[in-house]
PDBQT receptor file of N, H, CA, C and O in Angstrom, charges set to zero:
ATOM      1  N   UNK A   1      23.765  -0.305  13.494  1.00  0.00    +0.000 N 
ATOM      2  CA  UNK A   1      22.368  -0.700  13.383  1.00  0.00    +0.000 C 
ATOM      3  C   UNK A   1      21.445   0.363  13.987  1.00  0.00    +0.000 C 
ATOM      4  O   UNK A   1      20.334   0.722  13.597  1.00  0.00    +0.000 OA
ATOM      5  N   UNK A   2      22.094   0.738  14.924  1.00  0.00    +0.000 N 
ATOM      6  H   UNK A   2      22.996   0.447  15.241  1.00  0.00    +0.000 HD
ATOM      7  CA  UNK A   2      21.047   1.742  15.666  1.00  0.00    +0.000 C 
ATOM      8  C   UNK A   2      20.800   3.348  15.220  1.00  0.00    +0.000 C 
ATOM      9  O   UNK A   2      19.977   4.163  15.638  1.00  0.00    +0.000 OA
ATOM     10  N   UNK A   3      21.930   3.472  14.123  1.00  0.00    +0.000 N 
ATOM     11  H   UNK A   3      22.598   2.810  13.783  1.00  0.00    +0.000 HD
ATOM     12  CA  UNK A   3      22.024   4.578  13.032  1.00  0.00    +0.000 C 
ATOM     13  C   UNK A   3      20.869   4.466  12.157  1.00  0.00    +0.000 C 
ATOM     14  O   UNK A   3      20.401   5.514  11.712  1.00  0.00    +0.000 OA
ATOM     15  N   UNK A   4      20.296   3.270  11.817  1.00  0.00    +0.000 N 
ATOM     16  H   UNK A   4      20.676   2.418  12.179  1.00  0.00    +0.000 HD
ATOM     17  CA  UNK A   4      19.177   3.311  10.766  1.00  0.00    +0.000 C 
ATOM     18  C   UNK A   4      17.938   3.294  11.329  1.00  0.00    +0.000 C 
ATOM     19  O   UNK A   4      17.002   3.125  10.548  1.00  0.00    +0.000 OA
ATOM     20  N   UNK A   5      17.687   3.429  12.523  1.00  0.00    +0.000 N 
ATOM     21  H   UNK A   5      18.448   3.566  13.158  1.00  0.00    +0.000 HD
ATOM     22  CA  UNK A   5      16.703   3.709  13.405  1.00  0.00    +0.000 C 
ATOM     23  C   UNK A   5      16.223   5.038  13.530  1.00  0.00    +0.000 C 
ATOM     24  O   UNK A   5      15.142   5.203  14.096  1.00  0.00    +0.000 OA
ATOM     25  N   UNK A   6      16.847   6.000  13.098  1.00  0.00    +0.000 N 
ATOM     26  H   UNK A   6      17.725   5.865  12.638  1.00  0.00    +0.000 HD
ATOM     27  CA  UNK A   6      17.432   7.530  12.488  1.00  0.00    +0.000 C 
ATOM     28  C   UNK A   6      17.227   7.661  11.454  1.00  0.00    +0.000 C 
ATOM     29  O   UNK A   6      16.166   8.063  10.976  1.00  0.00    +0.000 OA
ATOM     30  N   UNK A   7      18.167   7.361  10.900  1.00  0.00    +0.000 N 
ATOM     31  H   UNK A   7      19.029   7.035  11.288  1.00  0.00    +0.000 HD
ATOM     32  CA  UNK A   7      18.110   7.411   8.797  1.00  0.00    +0.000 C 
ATOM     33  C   UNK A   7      17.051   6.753   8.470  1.00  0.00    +0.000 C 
ATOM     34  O   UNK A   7      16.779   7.387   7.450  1.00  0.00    +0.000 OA
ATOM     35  N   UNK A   8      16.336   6.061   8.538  1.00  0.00    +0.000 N 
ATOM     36  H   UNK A   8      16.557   5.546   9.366  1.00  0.00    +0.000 HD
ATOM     37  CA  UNK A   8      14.987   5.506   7.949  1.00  0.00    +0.000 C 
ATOM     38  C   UNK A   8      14.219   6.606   8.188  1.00  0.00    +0.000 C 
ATOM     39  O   UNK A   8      14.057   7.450   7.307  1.00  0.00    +0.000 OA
ATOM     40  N   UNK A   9      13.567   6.736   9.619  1.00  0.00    +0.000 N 
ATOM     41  H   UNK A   9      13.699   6.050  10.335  1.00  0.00    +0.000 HD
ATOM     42  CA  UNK A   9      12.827   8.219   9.880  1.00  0.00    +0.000 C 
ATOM     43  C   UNK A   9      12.820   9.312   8.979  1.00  0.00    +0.000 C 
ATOM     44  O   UNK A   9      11.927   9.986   8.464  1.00  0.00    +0.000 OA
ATOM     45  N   UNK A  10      14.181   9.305   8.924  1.00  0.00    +0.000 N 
ATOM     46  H   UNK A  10      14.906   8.758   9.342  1.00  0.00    +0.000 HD
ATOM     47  CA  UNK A  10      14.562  10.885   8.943  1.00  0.00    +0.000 C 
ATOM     48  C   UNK A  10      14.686  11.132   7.060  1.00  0.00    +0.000 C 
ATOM     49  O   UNK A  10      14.435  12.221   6.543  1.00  0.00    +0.000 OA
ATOM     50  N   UNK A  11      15.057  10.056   6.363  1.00  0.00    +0.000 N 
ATOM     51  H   UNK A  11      15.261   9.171   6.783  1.00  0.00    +0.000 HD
ATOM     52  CA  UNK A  11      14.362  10.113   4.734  1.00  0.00    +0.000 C 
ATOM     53  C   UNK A  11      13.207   9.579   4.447  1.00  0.00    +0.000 C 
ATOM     54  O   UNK A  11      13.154   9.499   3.219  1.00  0.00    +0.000 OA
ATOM     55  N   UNK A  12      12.002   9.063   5.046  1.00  0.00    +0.000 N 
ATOM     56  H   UNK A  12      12.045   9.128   6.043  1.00  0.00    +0.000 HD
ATOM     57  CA  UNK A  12      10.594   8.992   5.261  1.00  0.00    +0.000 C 
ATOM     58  C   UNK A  12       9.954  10.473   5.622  1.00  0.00    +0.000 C 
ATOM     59  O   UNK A  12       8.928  11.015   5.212  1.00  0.00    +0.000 OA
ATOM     60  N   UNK A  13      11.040  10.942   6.617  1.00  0.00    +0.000 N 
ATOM     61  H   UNK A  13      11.874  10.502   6.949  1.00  0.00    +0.000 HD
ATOM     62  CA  UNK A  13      10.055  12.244   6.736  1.00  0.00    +0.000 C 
ATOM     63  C   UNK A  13      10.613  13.222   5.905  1.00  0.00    +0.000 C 
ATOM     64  O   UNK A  13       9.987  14.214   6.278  1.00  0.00    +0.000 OA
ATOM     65  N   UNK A  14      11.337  13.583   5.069  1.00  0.00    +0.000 N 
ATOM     66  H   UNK A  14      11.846  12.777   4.766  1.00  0.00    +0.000 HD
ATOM     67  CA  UNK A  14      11.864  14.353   4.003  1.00  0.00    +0.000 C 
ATOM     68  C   UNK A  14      11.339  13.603   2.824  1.00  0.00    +0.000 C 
ATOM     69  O   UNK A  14      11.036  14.372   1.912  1.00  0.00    +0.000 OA
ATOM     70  N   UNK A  15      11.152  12.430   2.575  1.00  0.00    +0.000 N 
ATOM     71  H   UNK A  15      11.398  11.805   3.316  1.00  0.00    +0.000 HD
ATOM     72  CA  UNK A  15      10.361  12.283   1.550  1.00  0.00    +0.000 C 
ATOM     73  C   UNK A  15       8.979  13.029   1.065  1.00  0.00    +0.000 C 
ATOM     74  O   UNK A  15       8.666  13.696   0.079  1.00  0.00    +0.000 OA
ATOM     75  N   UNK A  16       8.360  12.614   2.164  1.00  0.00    +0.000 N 
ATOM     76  H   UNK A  16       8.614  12.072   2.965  1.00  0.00    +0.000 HD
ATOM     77  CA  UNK A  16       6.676  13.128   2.445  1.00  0.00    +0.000 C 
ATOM     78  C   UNK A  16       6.780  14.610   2.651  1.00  0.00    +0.000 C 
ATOM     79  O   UNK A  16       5.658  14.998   2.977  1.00  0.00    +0.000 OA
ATOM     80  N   UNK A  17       7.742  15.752   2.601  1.00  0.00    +0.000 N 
ATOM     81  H   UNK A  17       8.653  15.437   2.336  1.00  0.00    +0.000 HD
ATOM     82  CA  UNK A  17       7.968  16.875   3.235  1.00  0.00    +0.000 C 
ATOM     83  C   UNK A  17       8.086  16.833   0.932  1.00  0.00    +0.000 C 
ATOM     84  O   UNK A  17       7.090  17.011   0.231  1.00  0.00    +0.000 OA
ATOM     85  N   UNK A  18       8.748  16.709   0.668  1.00  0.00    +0.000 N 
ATOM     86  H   UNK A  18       9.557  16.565   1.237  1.00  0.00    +0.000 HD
ATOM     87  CA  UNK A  18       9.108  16.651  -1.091  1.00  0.00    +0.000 C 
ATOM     88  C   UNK A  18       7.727  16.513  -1.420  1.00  0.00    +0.000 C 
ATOM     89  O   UNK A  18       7.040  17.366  -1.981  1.00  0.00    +0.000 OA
ATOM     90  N   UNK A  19       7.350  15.343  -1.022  1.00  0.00    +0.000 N 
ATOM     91  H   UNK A  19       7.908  14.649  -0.566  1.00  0.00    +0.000 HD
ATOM     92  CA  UNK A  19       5.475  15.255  -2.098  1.00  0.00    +0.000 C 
ATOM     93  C   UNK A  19       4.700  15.791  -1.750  1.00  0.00    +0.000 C 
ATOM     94  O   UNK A  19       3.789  15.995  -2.552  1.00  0.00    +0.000 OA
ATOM     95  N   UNK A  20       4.542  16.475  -0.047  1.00  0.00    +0.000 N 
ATOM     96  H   UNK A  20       5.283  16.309   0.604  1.00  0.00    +0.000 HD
ATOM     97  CA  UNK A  20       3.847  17.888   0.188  1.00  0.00    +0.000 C 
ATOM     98  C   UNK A  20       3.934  18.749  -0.711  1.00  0.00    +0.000 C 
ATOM     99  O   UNK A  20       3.003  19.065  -1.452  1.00  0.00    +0.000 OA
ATOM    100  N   UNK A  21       5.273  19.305  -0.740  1.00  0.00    +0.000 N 
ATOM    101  H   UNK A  21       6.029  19.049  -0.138  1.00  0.00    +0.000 HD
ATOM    102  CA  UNK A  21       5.384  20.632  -1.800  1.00  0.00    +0.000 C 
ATOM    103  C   UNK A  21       5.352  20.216  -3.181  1.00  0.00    +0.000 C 
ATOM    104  O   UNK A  21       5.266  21.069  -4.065  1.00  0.00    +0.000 OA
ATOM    105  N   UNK A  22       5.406  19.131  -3.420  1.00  0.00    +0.000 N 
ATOM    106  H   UNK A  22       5.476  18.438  -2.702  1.00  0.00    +0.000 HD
ATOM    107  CA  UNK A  22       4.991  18.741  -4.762  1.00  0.00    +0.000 C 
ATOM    108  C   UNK A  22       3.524  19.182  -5.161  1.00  0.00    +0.000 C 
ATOM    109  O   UNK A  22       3.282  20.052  -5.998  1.00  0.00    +0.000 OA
ATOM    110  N   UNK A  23       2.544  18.440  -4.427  1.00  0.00    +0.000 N 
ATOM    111  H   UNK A  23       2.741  17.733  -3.747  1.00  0.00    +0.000 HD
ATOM    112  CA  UNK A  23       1.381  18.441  -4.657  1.00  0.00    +0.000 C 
ATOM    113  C   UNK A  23       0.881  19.787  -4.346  1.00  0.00    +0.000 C 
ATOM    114  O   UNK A  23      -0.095  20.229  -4.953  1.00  0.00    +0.000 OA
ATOM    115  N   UNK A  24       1.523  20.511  -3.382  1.00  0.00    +0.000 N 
ATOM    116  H   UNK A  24       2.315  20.152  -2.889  1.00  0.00    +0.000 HD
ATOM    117  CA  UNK A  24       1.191  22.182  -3.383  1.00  0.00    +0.000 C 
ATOM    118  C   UNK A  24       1.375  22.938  -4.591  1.00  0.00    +0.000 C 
ATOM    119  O   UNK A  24       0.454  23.608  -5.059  1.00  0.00    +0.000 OA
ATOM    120  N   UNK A  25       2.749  22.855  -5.235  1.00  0.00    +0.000 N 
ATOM    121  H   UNK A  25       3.496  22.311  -4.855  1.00  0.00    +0.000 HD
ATOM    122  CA  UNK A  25       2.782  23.368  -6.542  1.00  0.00    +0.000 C 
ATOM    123  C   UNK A  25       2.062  22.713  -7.173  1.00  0.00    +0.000 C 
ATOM    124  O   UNK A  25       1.387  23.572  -7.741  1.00  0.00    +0.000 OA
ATOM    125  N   UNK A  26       1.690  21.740  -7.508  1.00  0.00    +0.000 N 
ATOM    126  H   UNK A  26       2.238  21.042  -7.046  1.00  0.00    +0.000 HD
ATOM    127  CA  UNK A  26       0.646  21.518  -8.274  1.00  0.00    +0.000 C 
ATOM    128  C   UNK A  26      -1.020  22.129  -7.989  1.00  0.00    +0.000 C 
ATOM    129  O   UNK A  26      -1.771  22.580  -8.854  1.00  0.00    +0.000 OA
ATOM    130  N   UNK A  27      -1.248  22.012  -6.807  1.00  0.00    +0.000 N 
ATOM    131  H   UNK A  27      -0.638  21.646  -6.104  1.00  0.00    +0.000 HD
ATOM    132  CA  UNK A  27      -2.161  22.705  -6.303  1.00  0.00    +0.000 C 
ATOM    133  C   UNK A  27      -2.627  24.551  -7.254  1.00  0.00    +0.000 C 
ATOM    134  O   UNK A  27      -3.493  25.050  -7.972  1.00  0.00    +0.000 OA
ATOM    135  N   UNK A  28      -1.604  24.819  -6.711  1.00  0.00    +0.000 N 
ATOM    136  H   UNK A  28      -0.901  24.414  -6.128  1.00  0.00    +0.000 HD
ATOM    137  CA  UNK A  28      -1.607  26.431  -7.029  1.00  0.00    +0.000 C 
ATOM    138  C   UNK A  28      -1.336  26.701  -8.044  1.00  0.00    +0.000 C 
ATOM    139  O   UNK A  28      -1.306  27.897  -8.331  1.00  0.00    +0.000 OA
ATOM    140  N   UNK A  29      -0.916  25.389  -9.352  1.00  0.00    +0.000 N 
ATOM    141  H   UNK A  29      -0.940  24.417  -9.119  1.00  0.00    +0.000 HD
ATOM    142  CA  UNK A  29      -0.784  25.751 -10.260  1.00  0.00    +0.000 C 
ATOM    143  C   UNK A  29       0.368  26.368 -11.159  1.00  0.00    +0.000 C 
ATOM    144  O   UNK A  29       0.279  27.115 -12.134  1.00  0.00    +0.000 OA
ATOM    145  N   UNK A  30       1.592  25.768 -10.463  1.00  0.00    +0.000 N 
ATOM    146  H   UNK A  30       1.664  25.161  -9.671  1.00  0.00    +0.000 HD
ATOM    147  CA  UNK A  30       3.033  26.422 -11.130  1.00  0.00    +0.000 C 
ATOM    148  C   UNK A  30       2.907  25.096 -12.099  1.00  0.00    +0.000 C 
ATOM    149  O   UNK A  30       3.997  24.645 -12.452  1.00  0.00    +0.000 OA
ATOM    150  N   UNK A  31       2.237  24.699 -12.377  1.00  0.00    +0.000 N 
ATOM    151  H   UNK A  31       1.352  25.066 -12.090  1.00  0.00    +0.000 HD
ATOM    152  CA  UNK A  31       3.246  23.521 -13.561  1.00  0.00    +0.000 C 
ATOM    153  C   UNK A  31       1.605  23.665 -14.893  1.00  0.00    +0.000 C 
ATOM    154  O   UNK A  31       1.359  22.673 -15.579  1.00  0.00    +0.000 OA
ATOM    155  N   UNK A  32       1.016  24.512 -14.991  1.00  0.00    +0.000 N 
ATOM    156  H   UNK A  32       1.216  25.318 -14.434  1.00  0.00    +0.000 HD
ATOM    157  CA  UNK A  32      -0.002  24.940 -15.852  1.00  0.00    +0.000 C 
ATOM    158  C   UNK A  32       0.380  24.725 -16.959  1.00  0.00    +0.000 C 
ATOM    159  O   UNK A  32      -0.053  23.747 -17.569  1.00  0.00    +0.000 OA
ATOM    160  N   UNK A  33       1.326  25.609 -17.536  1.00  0.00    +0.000 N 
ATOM    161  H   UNK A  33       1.677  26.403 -17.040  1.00  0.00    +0.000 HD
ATOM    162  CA  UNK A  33       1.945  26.432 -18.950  1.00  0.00    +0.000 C 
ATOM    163  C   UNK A  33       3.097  26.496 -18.734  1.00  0.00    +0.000 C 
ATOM    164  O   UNK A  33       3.525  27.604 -18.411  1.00  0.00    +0.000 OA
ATOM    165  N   UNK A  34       4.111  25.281 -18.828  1.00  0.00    +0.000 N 
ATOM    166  H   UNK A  34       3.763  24.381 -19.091  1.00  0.00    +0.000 HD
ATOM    167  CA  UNK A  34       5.070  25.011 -18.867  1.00  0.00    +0.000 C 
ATOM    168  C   UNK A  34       6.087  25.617 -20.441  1.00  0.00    +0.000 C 
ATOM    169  O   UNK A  34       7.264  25.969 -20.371  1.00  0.00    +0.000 OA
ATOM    170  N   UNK A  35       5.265  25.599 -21.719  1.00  0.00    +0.000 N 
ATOM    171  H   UNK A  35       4.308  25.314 -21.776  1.00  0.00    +0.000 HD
ATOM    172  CA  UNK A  35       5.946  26.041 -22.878  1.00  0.00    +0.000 C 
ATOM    173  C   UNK A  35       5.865  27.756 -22.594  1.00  0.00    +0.000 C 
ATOM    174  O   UNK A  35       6.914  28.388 -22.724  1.00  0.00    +0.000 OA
ATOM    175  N   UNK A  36       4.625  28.476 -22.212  1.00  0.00    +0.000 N 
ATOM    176  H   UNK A  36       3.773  27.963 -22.107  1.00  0.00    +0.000 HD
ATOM    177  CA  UNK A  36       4.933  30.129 -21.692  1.00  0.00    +0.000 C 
ATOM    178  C   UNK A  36       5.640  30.407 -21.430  1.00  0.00    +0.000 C 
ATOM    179  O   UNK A  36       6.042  31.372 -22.081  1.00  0.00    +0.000 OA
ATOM    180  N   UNK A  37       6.506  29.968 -20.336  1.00  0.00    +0.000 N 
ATOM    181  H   UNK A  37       6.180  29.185 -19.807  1.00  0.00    +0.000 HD
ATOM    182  CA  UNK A  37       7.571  30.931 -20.056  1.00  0.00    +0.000 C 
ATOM    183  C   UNK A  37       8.944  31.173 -20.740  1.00  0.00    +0.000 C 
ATOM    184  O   UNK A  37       9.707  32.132 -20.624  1.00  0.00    +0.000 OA
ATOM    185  N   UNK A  38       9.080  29.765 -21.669  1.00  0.00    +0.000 N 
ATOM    186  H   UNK A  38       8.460  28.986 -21.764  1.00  0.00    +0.000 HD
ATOM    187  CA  UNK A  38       9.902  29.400 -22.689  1.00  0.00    +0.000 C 
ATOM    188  C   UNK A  38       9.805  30.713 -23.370  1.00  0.00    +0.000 C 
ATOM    189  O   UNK A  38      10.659  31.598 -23.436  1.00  0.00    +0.000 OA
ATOM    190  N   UNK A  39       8.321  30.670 -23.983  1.00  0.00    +0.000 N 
ATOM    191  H   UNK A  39       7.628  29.952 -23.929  1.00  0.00    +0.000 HD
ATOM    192  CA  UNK A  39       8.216  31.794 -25.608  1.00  0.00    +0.000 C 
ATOM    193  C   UNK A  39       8.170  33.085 -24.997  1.00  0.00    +0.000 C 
ATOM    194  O   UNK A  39       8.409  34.009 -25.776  1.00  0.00    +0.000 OA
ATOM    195  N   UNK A  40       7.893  33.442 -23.645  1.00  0.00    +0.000 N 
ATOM    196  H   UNK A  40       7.699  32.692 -23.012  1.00  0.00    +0.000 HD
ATOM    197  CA  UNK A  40       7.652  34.870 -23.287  1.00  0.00    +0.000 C 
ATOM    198  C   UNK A  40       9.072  35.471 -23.288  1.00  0.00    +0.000 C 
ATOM    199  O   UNK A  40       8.942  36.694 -23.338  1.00  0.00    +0.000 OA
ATOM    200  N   UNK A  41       9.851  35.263 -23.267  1.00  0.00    +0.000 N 
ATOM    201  H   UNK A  41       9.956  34.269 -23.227  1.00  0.00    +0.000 HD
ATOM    202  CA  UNK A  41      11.459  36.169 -23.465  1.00  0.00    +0.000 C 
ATOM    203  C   UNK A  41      11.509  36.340 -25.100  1.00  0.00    +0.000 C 
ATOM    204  O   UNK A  41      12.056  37.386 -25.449  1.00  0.00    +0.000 OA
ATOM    205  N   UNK A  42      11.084  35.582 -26.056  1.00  0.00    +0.000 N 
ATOM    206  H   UNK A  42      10.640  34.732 -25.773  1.00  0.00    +0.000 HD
ATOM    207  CA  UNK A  42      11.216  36.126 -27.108  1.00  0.00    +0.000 C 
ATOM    208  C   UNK A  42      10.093  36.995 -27.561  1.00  0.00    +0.000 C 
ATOM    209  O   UNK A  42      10.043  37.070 -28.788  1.00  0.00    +0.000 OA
ATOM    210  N   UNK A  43       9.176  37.675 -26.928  1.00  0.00    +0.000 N 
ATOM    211  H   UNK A  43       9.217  37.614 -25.930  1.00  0.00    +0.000 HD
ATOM    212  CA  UNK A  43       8.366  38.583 -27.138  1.00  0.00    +0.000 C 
ATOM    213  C   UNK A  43       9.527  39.794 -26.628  1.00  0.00    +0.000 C 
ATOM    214  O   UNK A  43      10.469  39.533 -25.879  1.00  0.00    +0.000 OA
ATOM    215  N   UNK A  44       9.276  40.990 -27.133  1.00  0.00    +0.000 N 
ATOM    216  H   UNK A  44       8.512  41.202 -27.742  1.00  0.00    +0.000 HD
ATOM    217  CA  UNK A  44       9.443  42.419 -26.850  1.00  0.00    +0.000 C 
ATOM    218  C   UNK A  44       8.082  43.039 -25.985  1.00  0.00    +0.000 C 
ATOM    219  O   UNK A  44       6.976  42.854 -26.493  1.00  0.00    +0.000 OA
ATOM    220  N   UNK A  45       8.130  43.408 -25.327  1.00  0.00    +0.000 N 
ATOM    221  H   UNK A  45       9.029  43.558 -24.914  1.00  0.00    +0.000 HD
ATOM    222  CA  UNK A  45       7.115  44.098 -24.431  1.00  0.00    +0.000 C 
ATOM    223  C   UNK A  45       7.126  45.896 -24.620  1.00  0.00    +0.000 C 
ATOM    224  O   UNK A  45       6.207  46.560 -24.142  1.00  0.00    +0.000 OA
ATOM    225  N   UNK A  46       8.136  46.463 -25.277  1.00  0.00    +0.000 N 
ATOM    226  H   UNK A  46       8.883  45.923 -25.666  1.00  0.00    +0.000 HD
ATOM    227  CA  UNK A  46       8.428  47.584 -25.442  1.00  0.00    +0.000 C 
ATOM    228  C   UNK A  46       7.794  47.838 -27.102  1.00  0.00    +0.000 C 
ATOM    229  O   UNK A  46       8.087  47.202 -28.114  1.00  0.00    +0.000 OA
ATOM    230  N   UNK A  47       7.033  48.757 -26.982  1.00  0.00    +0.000 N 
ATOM    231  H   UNK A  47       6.795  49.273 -26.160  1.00  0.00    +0.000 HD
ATOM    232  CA  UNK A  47       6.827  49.255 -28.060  1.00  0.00    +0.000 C 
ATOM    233  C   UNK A  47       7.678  49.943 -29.597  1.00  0.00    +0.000 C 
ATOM    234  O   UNK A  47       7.565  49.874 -30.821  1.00  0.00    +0.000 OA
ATOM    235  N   UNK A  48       8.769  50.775 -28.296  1.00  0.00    +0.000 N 
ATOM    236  H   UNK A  48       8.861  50.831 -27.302  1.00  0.00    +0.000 HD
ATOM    237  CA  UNK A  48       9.593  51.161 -29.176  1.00  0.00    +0.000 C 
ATOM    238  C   UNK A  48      10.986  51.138 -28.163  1.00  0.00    +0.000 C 
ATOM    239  O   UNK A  48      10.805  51.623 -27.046  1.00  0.00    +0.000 OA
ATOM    240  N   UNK A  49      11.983  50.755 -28.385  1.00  0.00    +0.000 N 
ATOM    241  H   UNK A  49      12.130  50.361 -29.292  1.00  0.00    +0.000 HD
ATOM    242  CA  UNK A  49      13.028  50.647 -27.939  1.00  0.00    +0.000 C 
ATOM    243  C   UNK A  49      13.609  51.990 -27.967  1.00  0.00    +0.000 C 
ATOM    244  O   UNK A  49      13.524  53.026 -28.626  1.00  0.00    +0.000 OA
ATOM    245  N   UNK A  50      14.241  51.511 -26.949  1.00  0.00    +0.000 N 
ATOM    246  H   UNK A  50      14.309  50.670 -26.413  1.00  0.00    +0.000 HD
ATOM    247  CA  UNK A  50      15.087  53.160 -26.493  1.00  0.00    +0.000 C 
ATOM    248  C   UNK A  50      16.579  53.344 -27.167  1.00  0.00    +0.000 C 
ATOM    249  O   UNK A  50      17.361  52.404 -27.308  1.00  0.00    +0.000 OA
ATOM    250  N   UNK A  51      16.907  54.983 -27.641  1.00  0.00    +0.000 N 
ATOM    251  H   UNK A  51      16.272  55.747 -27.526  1.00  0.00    +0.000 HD
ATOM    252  CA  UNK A  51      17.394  55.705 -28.984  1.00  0.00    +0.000 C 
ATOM    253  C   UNK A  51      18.633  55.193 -28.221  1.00  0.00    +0.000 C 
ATOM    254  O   UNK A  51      18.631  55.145 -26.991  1.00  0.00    +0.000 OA
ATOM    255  N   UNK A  52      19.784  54.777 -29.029  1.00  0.00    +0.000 N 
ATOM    256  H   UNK A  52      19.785  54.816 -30.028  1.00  0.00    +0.000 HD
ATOM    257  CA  UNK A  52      20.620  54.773 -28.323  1.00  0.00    +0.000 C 
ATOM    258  C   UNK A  52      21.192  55.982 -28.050  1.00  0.00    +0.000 C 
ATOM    259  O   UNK A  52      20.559  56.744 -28.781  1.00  0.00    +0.000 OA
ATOM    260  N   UNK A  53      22.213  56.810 -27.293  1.00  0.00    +0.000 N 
ATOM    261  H   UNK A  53      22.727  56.191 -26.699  1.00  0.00    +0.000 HD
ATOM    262  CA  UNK A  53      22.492  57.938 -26.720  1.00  0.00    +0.000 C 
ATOM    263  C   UNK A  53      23.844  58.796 -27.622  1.00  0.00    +0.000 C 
ATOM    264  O   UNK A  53      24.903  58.608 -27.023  1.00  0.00    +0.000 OA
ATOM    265  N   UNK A  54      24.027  59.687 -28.923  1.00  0.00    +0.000 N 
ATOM    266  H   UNK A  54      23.167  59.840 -29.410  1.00  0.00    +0.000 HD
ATOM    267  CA  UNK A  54      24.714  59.875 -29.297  1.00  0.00    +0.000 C 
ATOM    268  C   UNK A  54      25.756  60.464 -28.218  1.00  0.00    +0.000 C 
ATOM    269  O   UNK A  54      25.354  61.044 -27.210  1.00  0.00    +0.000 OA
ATOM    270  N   UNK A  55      27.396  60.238 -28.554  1.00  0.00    +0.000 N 
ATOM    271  H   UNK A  55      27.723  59.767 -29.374  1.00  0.00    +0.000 HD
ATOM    272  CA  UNK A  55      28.516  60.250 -28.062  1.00  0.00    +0.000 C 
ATOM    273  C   UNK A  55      28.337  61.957 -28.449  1.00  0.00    +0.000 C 
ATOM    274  O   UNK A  55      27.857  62.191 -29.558  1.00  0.00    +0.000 OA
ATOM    275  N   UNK A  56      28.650  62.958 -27.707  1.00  0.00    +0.000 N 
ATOM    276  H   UNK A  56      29.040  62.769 -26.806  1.00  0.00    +0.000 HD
ATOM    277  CA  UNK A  56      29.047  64.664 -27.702  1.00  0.00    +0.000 C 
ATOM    278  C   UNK A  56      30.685  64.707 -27.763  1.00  0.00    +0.000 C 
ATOM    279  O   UNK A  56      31.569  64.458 -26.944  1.00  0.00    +0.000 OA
ATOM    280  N   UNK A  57      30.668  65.045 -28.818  1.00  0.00    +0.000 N 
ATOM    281  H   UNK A  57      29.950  65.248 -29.483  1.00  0.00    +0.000 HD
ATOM    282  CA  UNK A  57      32.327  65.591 -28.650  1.00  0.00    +0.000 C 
ATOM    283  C   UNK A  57      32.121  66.467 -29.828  1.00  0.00    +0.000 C 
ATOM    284  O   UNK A  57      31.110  66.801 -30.447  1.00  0.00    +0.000 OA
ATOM    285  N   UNK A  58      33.970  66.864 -30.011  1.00  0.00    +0.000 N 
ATOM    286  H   UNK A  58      34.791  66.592 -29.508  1.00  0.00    +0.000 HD
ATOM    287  CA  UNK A  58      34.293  67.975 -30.612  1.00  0.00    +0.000 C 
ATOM    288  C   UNK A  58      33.932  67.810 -32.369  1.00  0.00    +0.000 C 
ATOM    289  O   UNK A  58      34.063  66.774 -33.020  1.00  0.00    +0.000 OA
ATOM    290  N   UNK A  59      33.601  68.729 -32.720  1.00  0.00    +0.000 N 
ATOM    291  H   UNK A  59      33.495  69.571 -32.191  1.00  0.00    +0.000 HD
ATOM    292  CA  UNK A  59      32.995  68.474 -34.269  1.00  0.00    +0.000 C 
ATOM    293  C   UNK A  59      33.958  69.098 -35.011  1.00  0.00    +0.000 C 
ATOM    294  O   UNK A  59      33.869  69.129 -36.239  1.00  0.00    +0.000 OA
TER     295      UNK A  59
């Protein structure tokens, strides 16, 4: 019994420690443009891709 005198506290205060940083990221704005970061890897950012490097050997 005297264990939950502890454990109550102690996931009350890790709760409220979770919806702090919840509401901070929300704050600052990480949850804006959630589909962006999805489509931004299928963009190319390189204009022109680099040559691949012919193999030198004996001709």
């Amino acid at each position: 019994m005297t264990m939950l005198l502890i454990l109550i506290p102690a996931a009350l205060f890790l709760g409220l420690i979770g919806l702090a940083a919840f509401f901070w990221a929300m704050r600052s704005g990480q949850f804006d443009d959630l589909d962006g970061a999805a489509y931004r890897i299928l963009y190319d950012d390189d204009e022109h891709p680099p040559r691949a490097r012919q193999k030198e050997g004996p001709t």
